[in-house]
N, C-alpha and C positions, 0 to 999 in steps of 0.2 A: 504494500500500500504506500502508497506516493504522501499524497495528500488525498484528506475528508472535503466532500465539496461545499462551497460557502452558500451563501442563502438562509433560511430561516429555519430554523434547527427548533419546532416545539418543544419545550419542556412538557412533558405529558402530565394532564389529569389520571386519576384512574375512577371508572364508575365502577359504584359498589350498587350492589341490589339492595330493598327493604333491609333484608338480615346481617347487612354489614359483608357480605362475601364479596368479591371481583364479580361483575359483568365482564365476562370476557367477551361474550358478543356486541354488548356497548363498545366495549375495550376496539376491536376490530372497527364499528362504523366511524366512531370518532377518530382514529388511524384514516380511514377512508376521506375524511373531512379537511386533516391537515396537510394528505397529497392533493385533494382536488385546490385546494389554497396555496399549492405550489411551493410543499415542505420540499426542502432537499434531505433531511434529516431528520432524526426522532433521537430525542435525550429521554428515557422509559425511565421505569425507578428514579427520581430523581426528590427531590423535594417537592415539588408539585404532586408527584403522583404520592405523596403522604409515605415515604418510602420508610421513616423509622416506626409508622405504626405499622407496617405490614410485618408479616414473618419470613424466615429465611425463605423457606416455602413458597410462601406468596411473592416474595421478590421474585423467584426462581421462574413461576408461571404465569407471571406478568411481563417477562422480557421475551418469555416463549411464545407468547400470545403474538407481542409487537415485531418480531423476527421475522415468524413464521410470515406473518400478513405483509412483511415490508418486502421480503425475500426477491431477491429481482428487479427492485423499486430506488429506494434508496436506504443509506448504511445506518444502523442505528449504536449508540452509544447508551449504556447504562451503570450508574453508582456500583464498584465493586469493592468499598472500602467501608467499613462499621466500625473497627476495632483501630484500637489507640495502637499497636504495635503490629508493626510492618509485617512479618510473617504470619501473623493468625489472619489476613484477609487471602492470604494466597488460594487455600483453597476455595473460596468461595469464588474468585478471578475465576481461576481455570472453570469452573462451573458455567459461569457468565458465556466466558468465550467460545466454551462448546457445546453452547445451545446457539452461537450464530454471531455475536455479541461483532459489531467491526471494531471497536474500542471501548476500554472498562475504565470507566472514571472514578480517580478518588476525590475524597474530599480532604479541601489541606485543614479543617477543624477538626477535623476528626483524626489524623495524624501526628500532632501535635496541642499539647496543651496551650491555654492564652498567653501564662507565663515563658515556654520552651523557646529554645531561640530556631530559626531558620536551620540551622546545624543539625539542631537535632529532627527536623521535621527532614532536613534531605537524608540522614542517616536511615529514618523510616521508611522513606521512598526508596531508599538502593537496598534494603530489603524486600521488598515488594519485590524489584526489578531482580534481585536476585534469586527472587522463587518462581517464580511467571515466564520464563525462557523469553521469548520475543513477545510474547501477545503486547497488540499496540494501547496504551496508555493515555487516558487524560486527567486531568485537574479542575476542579469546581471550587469557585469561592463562597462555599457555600455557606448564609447566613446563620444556619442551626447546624452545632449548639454554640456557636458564636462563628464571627466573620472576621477569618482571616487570610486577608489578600496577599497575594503573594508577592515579592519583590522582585524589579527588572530583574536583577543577578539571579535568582530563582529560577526566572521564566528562560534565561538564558542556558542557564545551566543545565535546564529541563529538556530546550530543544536542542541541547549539544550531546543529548545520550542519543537520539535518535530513536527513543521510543513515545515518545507523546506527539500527540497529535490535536489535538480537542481543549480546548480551553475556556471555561466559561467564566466571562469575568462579571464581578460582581464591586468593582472597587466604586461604581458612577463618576468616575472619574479623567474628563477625557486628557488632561496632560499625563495621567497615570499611564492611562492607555496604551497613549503615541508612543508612552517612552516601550512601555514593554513589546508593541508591535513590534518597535524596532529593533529592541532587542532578538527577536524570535524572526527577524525578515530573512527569504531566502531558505526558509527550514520547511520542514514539513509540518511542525506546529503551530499552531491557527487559533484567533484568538475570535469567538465569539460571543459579542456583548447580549446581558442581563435586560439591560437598563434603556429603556425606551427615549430617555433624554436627551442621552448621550447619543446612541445608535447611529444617525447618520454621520455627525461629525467621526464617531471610528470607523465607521465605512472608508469615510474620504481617510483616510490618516491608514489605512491600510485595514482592517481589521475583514476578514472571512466573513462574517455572517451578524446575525444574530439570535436569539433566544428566549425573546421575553414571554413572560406572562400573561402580557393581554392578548398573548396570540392565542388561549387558549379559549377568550370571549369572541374574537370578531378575526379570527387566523386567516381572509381573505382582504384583510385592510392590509394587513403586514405583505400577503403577498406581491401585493398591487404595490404599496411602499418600494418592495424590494426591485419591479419591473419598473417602475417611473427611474428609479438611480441605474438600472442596466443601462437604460435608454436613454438616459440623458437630459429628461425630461424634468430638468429642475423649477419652475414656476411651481407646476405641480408638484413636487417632488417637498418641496417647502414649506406647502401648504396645509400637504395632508399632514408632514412631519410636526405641524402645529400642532393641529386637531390629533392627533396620536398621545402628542407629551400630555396635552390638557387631559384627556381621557385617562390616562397612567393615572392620573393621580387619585381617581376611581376604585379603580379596578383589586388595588390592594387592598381594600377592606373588605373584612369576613372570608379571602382566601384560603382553602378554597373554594370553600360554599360557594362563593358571589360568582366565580366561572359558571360551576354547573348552574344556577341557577338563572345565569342568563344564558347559557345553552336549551335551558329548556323553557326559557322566555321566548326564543330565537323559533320554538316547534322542533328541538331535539330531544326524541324520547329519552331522557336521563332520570335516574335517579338522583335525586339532589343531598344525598344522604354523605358523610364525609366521619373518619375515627377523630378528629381534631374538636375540641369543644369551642364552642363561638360564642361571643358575645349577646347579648338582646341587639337584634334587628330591628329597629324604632320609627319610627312613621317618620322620621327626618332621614334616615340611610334607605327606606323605601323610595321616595321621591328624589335621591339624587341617583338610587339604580334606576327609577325607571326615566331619569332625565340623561343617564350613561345609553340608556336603550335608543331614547331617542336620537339622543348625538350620532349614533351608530347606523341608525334609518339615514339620517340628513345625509352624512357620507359618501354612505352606497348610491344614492341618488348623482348627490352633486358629481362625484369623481367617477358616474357609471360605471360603479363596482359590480359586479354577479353575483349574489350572495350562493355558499356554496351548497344550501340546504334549506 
């Protein structure tokens, strides 16, 4: 493997049924939903898909699910990293990889403590690396159980082993960015951004792709986003990236209820059921989802989007 291709990389929800079990057939049509929106990739298991409340199990047949359906399609990335010390995730990698997996992302919170220094967080990594033969690698700065970003030297150092690939940055930070783009430019490591505010400017600054969260409410605005910047078509390109950041600021509340439940605002049969406990939903966050709703109708209209469902 060269390089993972850039574009819009969903971080996956996962539906569950009434009884808290996986929908894997939900599982499948909403897979269905982020190709027709012009996914090049799928991040499964991930924080979105609620990955520390599932079990090893259910991780297991959640990535089988997203594999299996993507197979032929394009390449999927899934969390193979739980444990604070480097060789107790190995086996669970190899598990990942040979159910199909094209890269297994760790997370760098969960490899080191807040206190640890970078030292010891790469010491855990060339553990990893040293159980895992080649299977190809990424890195998630993933916000739970706390957020820690990785540093340029890091990022460097990551894409000079030759095994990473996938980089989900979560620092919102676009000088942070640039500098780490550059550090990783020329490699097969590929940096794609979180954070919707940022997004275009690390486009322009080099960056692969991205992977936000709202793509898992309206995954066909992101697409369209992603086709106005192929094409060059910056007027537009500017405008939706407005109307996007505004909407961002949405979309994170009640996560991830408030996806599913504007998926099945949207007429996607979903179950709106989530393992995460959530707040009182109050006649003031009703009326700014269903004022997210409408923002999302105006859109499709204005910028004659297709909705994909």
């Amino acid at each position: 493997m060269k390089r993972l291709p850039g574009g819009l990389w969903p971080v996956m929800i996962t539906p569950f049924k009434p009884d808290n079990t996986i929908d894997h057939e939900n599982l499948k049509k909403l897979t269905d939903i982020y190709l027709e929106s012009g996914a090049s990739g799928m991040f499964a298991n991930c924080l979105s898909s609620e990955m520390y409340q599932l079990t090893t199990q259910e991780r297991l047949e959640l990535v089988k699910t997203v594999v299996d359906h993507c197979k032929g399609k394009v390449p999927v990335a899934a969390t193979g990293s739980f444990y604070l010390h480097g060789k107790d995730n190995a086996a669970f990698i190899k598990e990942l990889y040979d159910l199909g997996v094209d890269t297994v992302i760790l997370i760098s919170s969960i490899l080191a403590e807040p206190w640890e220094s970078d030292e010891i967080l790469k010491r855990r990594i060339e553990e990893i690396m040293s159980e895992t033969g080649t299977i190809p690698l990424g890195v998630y700065e993933c916000p739970v159980p706390y957020k820690r970003v990785l540093s340029q030297e890091l990022m460097a150092w990551m894409a000079g082993t030759g095994r990473f690939y996938y980089h989900k940055d979560t620092s919102c930070d676009n000088a942070a960015i640039k500098r780490k783009i550059d550090k990783i430019s020329g490699t097969q490591f590929q940096l794609y951004n979180a954070d919707t505010p940022t997004a275009l400017q690390s486009l322009k600054d080099g960056g692969m792709g991205i992977s936000p969260i709202s793509g898992n409410f309206y995954p066909e605005l992101y697409g369209h986003f992603l086709k106005l910047y192929d094409n060059g078509e910056y007027d537009a390109l500017e405008k939706l990236n407005t109307r996007l950041t505004i909407m961002d600021r949405v979309t994170h509340d009640f996560y991830p209820w408030s996806a599913k439940a504007f998926l099945e605002k949207r007429g996607f049969d979903i179950c709106t059921n989530t393992r995460l406990p959530m707040s009182k939903f109050t006649v003031k966050d009703k009326n700014i989802f269903d004022a997210l709703f409408r923002m999302f109708q105006d859109t499709l209209v204005e910028f004659g989007i297709k909705p994909v469902f």
